[in-house]
N, C-alpha and C positions, 0 to 999 in steps of 0.2 A: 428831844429823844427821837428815835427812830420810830418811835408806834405814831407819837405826834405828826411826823412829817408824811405818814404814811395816812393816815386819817384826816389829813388837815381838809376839811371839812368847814363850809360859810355857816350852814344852820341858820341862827336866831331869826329871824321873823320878817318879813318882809311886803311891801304894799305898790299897788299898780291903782295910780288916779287915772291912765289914759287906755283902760281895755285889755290889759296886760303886757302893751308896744315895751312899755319901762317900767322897772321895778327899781325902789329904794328900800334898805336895808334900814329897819326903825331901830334897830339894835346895834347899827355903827357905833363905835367906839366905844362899846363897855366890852371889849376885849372877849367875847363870849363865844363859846364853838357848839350852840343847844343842839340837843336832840330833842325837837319840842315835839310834844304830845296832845299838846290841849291848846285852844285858845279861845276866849270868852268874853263879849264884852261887859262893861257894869251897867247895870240896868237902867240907869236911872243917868249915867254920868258916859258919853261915847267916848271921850278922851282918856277914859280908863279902860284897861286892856289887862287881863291877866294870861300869862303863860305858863303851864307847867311844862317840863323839860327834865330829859335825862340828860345824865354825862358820857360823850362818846368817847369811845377807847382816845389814849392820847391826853384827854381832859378832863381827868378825874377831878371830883367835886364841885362840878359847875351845874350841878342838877341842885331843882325846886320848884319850889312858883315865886316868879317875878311881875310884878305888876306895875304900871306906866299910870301917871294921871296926866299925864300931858304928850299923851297920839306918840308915845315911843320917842321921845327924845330923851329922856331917862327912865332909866330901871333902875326899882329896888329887889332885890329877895327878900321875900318877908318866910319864906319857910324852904330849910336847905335839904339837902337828904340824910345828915347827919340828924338833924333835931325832928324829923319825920323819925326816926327810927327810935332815937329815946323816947319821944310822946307814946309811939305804938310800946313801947316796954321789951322791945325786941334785940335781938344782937346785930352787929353791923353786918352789911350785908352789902350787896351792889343794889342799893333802891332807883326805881324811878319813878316821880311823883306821874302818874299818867292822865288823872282827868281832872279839873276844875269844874264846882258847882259853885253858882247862888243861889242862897234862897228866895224864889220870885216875892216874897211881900217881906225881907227882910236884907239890905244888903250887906249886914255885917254878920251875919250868918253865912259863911262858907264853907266850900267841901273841899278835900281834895281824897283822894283814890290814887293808891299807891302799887307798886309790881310785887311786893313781898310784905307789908305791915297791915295790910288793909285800908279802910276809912278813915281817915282824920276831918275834924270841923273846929272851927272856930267862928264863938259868939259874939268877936270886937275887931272882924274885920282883918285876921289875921294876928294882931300882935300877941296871945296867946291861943295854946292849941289843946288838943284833947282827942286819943283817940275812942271812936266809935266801938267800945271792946265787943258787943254785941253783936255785930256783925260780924259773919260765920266765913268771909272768903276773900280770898285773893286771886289773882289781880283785879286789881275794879278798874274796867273801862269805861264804862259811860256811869253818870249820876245826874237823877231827872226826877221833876215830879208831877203826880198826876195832877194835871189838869183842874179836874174835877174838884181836886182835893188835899191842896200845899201843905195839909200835912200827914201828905204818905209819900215817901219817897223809893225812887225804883231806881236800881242797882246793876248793872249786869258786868260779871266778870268776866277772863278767858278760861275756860273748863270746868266752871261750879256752877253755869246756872246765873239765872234771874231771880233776882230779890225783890222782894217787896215787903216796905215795915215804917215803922214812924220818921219822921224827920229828928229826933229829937234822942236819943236812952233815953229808956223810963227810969 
């Protein structure tokens, strides 16, 4: 289509071992045009890498989070922007999944923070989800937690303010 060739657009992720002289594309050949937002590694595991990403004009429906266990020679999507929107109980919409958390003392505890549905987590690692209905805002841009205190988690969106509340609904 013409929006396509007008946005063709490299996107998906990219890594420099020599100081930034050369860059390789970890996401060649899964055919991907990201708008990526987030990237995070797993805590406990370096060759795992997760990405959330929107879809740029042109390439509808290639937003979510995709995650690598082997340093970006393959991706899976384990949550798309369709089933981000049913979880939230929401209407379809142009979503983009925008930040990636883990839990620092649990890694199958996961966040992600979306541009219209809010928070979403999951407690197996992604393969099922649940949104966070208690939480009061959207967009969530960052998702962190204190220090002090793994289970209180801080939120901040674009125009609602900073959160701060359990890692967990009560």
């Amino acid at each position: 289509s013409k929006r396509e060739t007008i946005y063709n657009i490299p996107g998906g992720l990219w890594k420099s071992s020599d100081g930034g002289e050369t860059w390789t594309d970890l996401s060649a050949g899964q055919n991907l045009a990201w708008y990526a937002t987030s990237l995070s590694f797993h805590t406990q595991d370096e060759k795992t890498i997760y990405v959330t990403a929107g879809s740029p004009l042109g390439r509808w429906r290639q937003g979510g989070l995709y995650v690598t266990h082997d340093d970006g020679r393959s991706w899976t999507r384990i949550l798309d922007d369709d089933l981000a929107v049913k979880t939230a109980g929401g209407l379809r919409s142009s979503e983009n999944l925008m930040r990636f958390a883990m839990h620092p003392d649990d890694a199958s505890l996961i966040y992600v923070g979306t541009s219209t549905h809010g928070l979403l987590y999951s407690r197996d690692g992604g393969n099922s989800w649940m949104a966070y209905a208690e939480f009061p805002a959207t967009p969530v841009q960052r998702i962190a937690f204190d220090p002090k205190d793994h289970s209180r988690m801080i939120v901040t969106t674009f125009g609602s303010g900073v959160w701060e509340g359990p890692y967990l609904p009560d």
